[in-house]
C-alpha positions in Angstrom: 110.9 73.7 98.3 112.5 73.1 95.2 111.3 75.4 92.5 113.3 77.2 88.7 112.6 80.6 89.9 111.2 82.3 86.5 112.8 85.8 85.4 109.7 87.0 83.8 108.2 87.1 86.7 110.6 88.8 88.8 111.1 86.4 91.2 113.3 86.8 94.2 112.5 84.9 97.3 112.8 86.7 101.0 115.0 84.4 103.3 116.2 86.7 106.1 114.3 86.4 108.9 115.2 89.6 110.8 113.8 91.9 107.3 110.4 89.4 107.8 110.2 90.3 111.2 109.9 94.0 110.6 107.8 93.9 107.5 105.3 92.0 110.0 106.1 94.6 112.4 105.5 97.5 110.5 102.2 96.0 109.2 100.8 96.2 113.2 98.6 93.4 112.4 95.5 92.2 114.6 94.0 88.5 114.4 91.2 88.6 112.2 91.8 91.4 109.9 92.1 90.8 106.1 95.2 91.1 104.3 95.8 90.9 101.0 99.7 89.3 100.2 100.4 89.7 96.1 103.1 87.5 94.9 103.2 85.1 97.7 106.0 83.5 96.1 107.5 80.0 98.1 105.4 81.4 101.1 108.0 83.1 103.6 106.1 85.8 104.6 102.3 83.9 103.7 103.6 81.6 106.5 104.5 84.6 108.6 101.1 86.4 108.3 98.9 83.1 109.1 101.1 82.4 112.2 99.8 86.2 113.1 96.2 84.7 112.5 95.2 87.6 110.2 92.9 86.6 106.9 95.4 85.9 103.9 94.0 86.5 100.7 97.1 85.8 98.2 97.4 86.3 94.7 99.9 84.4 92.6 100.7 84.6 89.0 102.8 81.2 88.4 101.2 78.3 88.3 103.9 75.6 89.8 104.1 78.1 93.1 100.5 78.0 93.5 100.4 74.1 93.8 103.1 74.1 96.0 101.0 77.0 98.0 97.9 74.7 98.3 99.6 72.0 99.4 101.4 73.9 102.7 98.3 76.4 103.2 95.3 75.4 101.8 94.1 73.4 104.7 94.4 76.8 106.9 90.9 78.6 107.2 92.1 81.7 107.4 94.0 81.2 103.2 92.7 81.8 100.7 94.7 81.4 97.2 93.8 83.2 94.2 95.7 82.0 90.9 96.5 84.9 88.1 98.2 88.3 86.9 97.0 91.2 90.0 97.0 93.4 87.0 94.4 92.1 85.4 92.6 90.3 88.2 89.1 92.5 88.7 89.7 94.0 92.1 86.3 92.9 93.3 87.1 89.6 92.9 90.6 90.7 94.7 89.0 92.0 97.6 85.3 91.4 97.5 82.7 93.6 99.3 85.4 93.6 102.5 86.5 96.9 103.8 90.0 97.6 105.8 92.3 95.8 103.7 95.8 95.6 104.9 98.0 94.9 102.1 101.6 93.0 103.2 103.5 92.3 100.1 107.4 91.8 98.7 106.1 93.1 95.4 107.5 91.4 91.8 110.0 93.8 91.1 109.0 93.9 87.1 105.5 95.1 88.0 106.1 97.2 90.8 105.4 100.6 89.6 102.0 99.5 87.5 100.8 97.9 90.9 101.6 100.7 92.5 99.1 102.8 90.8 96.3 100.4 91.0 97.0 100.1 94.9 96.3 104.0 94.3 93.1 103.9 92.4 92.2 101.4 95.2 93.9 103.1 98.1 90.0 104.1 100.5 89.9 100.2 100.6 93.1 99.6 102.2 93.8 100.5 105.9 97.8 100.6 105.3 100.4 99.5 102.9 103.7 97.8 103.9 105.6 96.8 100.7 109.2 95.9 99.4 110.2 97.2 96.2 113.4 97.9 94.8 115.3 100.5 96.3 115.2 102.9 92.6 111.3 103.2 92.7 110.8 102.8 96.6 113.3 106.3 96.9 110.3 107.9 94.3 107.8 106.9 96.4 109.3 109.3 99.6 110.8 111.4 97.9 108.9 115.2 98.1 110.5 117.5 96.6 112.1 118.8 99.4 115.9 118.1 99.4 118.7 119.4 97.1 119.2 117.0 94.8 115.4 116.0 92.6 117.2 113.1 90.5 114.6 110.9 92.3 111.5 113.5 92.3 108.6 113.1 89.9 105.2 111.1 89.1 105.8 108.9 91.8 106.7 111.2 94.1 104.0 113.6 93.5 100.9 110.8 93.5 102.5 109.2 96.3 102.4 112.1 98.1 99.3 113.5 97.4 97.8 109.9 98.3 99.9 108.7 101.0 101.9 109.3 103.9 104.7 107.2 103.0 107.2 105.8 105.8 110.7 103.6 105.3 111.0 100.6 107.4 114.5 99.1 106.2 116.8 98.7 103.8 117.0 95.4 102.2 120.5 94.3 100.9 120.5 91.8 97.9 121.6 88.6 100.0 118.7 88.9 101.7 116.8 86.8 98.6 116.7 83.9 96.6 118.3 84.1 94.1 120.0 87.6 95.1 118.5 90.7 92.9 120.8 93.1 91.3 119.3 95.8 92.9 118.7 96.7 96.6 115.8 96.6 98.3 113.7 99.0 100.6 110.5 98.2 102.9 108.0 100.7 102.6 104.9 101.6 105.2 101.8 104.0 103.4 98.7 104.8 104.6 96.1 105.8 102.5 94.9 110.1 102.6 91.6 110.9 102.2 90.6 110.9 98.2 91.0 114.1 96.3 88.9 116.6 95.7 89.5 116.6 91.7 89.7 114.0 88.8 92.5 112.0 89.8 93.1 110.4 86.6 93.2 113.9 84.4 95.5 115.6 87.6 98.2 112.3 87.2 97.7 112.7 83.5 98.5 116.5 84.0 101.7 116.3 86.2 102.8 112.8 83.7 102.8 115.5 81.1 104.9 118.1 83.2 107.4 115.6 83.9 108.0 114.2 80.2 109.9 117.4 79.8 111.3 117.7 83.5 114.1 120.1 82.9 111.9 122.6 80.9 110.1 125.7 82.5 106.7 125.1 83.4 104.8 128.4 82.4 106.3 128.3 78.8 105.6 125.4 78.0 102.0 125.5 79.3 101.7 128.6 77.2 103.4 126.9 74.2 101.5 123.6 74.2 98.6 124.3 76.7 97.0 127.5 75.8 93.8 126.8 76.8 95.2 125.9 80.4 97.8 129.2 80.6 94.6 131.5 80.0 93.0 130.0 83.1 95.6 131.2 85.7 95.8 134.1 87.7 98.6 136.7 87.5 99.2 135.7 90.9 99.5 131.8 89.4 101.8 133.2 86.2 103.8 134.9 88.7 104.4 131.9 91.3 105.3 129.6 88.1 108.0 131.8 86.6 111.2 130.1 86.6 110.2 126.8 87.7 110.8 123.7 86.2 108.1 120.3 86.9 110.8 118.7 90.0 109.9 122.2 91.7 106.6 122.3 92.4 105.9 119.8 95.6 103.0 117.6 95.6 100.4 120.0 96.7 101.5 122.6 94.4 101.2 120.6 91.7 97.5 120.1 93.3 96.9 124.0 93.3 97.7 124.3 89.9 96.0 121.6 88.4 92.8 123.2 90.2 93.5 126.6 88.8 93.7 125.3 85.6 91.8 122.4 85.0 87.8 123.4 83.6 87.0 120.5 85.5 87.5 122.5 88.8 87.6 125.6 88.2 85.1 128.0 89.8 84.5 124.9 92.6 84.9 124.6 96.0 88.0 122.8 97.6 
């Protein structure tokens, strides 16, 4: 297929064989089940998931591609192509009433990290996850807080944990698109935790506010910006937080806390 691959939409086209094979792999995919494929691209990996007879519901943004994906797939029963931007698409018209979802994807690299929290606000519909994102955002995503170095540990890392249990399948060097990114590539595996027992929106909105000031100790500036947060912990809670710094709290510490001091928690039941 002949086709002016468009820079604002981040395009970069899978051609190694071998990396398809093991994001199809990783998927564990069963005939029949519905997958959802986001940025289908020239239709590598579409072609790939209809051969494993599994329900492709794709969503492309550019218009020329989506032609060219009607004309190779729209006779197949099991395609279905749905032409627009997956940010803005109304997930019930993504995914209708169906449950299970697998979602397959080499994700535009330009809107990675804003799909990546919608897949979270969506994450009880969706049996697993296998995605490939470049390799900056896709260390984030596995990243928890445990190592020596934290360079890589924050918002991400805490929602993805907290969400996810998060798996690497590959690396993917740059020659393995068309045209080659800049960047190296990752192949990631999540499946979905059970939802949380708290606002999810006002806890990422809490820990996003920790991490704007990553390098700064927690407890003062709680105290300094938050006062009506401070007041609400424990002296055992003051006393755990002395010292630290946002990249030191893991994912379910940052949990704890937020449930200590949110008022939309506090006195409940976890």
């Amino acid at each position: 297929m002949s086709h002016q691959h468009k820079k604002r939409f981040g395009q970069h086209f899978l051609k190694d064989a071998g990396i398809l094979q093991q994001i199809v792999g990783a998927a564990k995919l069963a005939p029949g089940e519905p997958v959802l494929e986001i940025g289908p691209g020239a239709g590598v990996l579409t072609e790939a998931l209809l051969q494993a007879q599994v329900r492709v519901q794709a969503v492309e943004i550019d218009r020329d591609l989506c032609r060219e994906l009607d004309r190779r797939f729209g006779q197949a029963p099991n395609f279905r192509l749905l032409e627009g931007d997956a940010l803005k698409l109304p997930w019930t018209e993504i995914l209708g009433e169906q449950e299970g979802w697998k979602l397959v994807a080499n994700l535009p690299y330009n809107v990675s990290t804003p799909l990546f929290f919608k897949f979270v606000e969506q994450r009880q519909r969706f049996a697993s996850l296998t995605l490939m994102l470049q390799k900056e955002v896709g260390d984030r995503l596995v990243d928890l807080g445990t190592g020596k170095g934290l360079k890589d540990y924050g918002i991400l890392s805490v929602i993805a944990g907290l969400c996810f249990q998060v798996k690497k399948v590959c690396a993917v060097p740059p020659g393995a698109f068309v045209p080659p990114p800049k960047v190296d590539s990752v192949v990631l595996h999540l499946t979905p935790k059970p939802a949380l027992a708290v606002p999810e929106a006002e806890l990422f909105g809490f820990v996003r506010w920790g991490f704007e000031q990553r390098r700064k100790l927690l407890l003062s500036r709680l105290k300094r910006e938050r006062p009506e947060l401070a007041e609400r912990l424990e002296p055992a809670g003051v006393q755990a937080l002395e010292g630290l710094r946002p990249e030191n709290l893991k994912p379910l510490e940052w949990l704890e806390l937020y449930r200590q001091v949110s008022p939309s928690v506090a006195g409940k039941s976890c």
